[in-house]
C-alpha positions in Angstrom: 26.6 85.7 -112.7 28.5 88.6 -110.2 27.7 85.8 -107.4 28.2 82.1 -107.4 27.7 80.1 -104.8 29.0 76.4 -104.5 27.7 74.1 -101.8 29.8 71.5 -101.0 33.4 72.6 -101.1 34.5 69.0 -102.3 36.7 67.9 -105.1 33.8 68.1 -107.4 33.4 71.7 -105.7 36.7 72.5 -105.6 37.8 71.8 -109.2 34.7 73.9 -110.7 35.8 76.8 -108.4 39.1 76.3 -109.6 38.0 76.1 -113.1 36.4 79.1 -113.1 39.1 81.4 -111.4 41.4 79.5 -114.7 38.8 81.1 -117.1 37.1 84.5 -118.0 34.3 84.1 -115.0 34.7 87.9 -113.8 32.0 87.2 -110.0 33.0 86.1 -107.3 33.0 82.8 -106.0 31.4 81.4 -102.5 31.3 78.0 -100.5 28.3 76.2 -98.7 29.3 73.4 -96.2 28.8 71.6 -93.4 32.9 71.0 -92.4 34.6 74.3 -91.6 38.2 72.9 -92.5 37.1 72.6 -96.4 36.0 76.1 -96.0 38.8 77.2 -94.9 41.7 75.0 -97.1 38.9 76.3 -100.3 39.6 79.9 -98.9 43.5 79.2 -98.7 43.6 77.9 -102.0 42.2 81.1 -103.7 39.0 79.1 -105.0 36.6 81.4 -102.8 36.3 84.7 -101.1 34.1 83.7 -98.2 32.2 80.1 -97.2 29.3 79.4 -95.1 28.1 76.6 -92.7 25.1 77.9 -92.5 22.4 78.7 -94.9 21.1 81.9 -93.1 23.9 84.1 -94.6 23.1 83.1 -98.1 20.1 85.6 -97.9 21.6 88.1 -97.4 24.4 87.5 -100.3 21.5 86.9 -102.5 23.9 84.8 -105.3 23.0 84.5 -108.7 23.9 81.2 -109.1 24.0 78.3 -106.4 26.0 75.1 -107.9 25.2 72.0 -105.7 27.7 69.6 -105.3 27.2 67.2 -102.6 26.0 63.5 -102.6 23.0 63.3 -104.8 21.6 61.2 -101.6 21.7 65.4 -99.9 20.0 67.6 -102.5 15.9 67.4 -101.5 17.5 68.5 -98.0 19.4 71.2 -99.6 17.3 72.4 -102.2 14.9 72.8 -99.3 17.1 74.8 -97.1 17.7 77.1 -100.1 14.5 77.1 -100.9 14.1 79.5 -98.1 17.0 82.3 -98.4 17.5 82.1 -102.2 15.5 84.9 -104.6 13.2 84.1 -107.1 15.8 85.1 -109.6 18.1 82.6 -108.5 19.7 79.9 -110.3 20.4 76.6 -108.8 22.0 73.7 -110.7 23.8 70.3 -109.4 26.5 68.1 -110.3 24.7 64.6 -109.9 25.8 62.0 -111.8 22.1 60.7 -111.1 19.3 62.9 -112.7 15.4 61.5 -112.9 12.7 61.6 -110.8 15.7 63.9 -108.8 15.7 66.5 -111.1 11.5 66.9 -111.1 11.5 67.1 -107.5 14.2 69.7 -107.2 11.9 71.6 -109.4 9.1 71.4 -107.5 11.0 72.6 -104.9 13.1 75.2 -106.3 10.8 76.4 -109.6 11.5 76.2 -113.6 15.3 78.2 -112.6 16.7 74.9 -111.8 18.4 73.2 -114.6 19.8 69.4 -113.8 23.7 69.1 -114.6 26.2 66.1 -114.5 30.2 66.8 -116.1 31.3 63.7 -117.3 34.7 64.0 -115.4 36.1 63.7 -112.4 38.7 61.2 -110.8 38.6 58.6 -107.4 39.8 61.7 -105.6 37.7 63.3 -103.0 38.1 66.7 -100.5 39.3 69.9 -102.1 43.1 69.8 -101.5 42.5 67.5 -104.6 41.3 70.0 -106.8 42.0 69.3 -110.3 43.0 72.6 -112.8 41.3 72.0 -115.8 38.7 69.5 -115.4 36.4 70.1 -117.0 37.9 71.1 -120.0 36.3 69.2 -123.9 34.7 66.9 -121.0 30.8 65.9 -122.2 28.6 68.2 -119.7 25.0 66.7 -119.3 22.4 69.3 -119.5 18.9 68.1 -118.5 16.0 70.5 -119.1 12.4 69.9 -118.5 9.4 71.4 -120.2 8.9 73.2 -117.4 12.9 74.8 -117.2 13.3 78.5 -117.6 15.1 79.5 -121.0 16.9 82.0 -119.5 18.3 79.7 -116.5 19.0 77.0 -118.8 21.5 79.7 -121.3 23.1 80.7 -117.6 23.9 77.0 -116.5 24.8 76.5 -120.5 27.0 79.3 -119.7 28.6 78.5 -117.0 29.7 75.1 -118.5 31.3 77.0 -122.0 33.2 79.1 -119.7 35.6 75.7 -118.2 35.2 74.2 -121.3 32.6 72.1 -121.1 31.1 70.6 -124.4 27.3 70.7 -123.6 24.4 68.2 -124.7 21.0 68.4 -123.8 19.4 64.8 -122.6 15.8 63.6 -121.2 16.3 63.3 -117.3 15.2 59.5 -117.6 17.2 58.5 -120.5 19.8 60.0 -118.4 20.0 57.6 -116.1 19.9 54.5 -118.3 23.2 55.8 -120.0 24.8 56.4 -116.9 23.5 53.3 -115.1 25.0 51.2 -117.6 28.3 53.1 -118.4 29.5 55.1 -115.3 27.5 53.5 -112.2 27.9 49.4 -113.3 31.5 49.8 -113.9 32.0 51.5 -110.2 29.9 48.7 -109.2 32.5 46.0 -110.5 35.3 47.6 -109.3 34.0 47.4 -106.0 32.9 44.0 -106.4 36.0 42.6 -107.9 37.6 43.9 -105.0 36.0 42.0 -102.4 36.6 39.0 -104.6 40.0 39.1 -104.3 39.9 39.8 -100.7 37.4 36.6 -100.5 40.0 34.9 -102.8 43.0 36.1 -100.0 42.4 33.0 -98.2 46.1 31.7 -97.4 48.0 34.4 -99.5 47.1 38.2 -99.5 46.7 38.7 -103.3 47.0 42.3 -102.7 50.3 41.7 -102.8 50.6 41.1 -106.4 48.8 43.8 -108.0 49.4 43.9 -111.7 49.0 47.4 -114.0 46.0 45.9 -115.5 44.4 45.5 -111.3 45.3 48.9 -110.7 43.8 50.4 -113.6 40.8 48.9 -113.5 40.3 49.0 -109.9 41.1 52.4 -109.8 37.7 53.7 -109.3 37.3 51.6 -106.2 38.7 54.3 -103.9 36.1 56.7 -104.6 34.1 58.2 -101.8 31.5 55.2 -100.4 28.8 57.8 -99.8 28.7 59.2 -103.0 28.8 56.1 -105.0 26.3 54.7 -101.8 23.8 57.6 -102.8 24.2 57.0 -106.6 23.6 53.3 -106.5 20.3 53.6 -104.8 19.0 56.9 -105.5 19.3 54.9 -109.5 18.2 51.7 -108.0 16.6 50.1 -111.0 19.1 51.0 -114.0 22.1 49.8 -111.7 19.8 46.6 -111.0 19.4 46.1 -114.4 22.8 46.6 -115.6 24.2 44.6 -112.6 22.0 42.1 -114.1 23.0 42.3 -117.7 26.8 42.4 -116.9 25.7 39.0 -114.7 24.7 37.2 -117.5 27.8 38.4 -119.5 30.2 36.6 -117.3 28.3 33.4 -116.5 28.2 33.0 -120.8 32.5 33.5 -120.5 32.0 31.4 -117.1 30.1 28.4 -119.3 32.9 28.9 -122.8 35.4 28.1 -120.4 34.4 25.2 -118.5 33.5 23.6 -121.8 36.5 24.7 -122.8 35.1 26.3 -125.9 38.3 27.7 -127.7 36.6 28.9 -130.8 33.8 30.3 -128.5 36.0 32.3 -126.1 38.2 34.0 -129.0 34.9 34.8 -130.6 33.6 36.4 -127.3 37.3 38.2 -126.6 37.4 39.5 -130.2 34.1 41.4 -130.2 35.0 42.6 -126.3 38.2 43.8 -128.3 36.5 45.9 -131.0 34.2 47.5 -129.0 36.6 48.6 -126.6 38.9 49.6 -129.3 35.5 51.6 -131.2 36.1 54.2 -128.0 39.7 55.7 -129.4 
């Protein structure tokens, strides 16, 4: 990997840039997008010796490896475009939190040297002044190879992962997206719908006001970037409709132990909420 090539110069971009120029990653690194100023603060920052708004130069410096890390709603339009000035040696891999039927097209467009990839990190942050050092580091990376994926493409991205200390697990594209659908994308999807609760709720007091710890924490992830989360939401329509569902039918059964004021029932429902939660430490 002498060349690596990041589009979308991004926090996500930024901090796996930055996490490489941390490790033993002895190429040289290069930026892909559309806004000139993250090119330029990216190139400021040390994260990249050159970045592009165009995909024309890319053939000419012929990378290695080309890390997408955009919007998953972007990547057919990308992997497209790349299609056209990459080699056939090439590697191309993504950072999408959403995988399935995405990661079978991008193959079909790109060939068996793409390999699907989602870190299981990250923060509400976005842009690439945000860059976290580190990131990456003991986080889960999702690797998510297809019969079809080429070995030797699949030890690269593996690679590439080890190097900012990711810890690396292989996982069916489809089975993917149930996991996160119901652990990553359904609690995003609370947060943002708890927040326009309470601004529902803000009728003749503004109750963002009052914010306790236990608001802020939890609604944390409600100040990530609306077109990512836009893009993942429908791009893993069904699993987020099913979780939304599920988590639905959660709260009306604490809704219905309530208004029957069902002490033994609630404390029951609280204390298995408890040891599950505390299973995680």
């Amino acid at each position: 990997m002498e060349k690596v090539l990041i589009v979308g110069m991004g926090f996500m971009g930024g901090s796996l840039a930055l996490s490489l120029r941390d490790s033993d990653f002895e190429g040289t690194l290069f930026g892909l997008d559309v806004n000139p100023r993250a090119l330029e603060r990216a190139k400021e920052m040390g994260l990249i010796k050159e970045g592009f708004t165009e995909y024309a130069p890319v053939k000419e410096l012929n990378p290695d490896l080309v890390v997408i890390a955009t919007p998953v709603g972007t990547f057919e339009g990308i992997a497209r475009k790349l299609k056209e000035v990459l080699s056939e040696d090439a590697v191309v891999t993504d950072l999408g939190s959403v995988k399935g039927d995405i990661v079978y097209r991008l193959e079909t467009i790109l060939g068996p040297r793409f390999v699907g990839g989602h870190p299981i990190a990250g923060t509400e942050k976005s842009r690439v002044e945000n860059s976290v050092r580190g990131l990456f580091k003991d986080k889960k990376v999702i690797i998510t190879p297809t019969e079809r994926t080429d070995r030797t493409a699949l030890e690269e991205v593996v690679s590439l992962w080890r190097k900012v200390g990711g810890v690396v697990e292989f996982m069916d594209p489809h089975l993917h997206d149930r996991v996160f659908g119901a652990v990553s994308h359904l609690p995003h999807a609370v947060a943002f719908a708890l927040i326009d609760a309470i601004a529902k709720l803000s009728e003749d007091v503004d109750l963002f006001r009052y914010p306790g710890g236990g608001f802020k924490d939890f609604t944390r992830i409600a100040a990530s970037d609306p077109v990512m989360w836009r893009d993942i939401f429908l791009t893993n329509r069904e699993n987020v409709l099913k979780s939304i569902d599920t988590y639905m039918e959660s709260l009306k059964l604490l809704r219905d132990l309530i208004e029957k004021e069902d002490e033994p029932g609630i404390t029951e429902f609280l204390k298995e909420a408890k040891e599950r939660r505390l299973s995680l430490e």
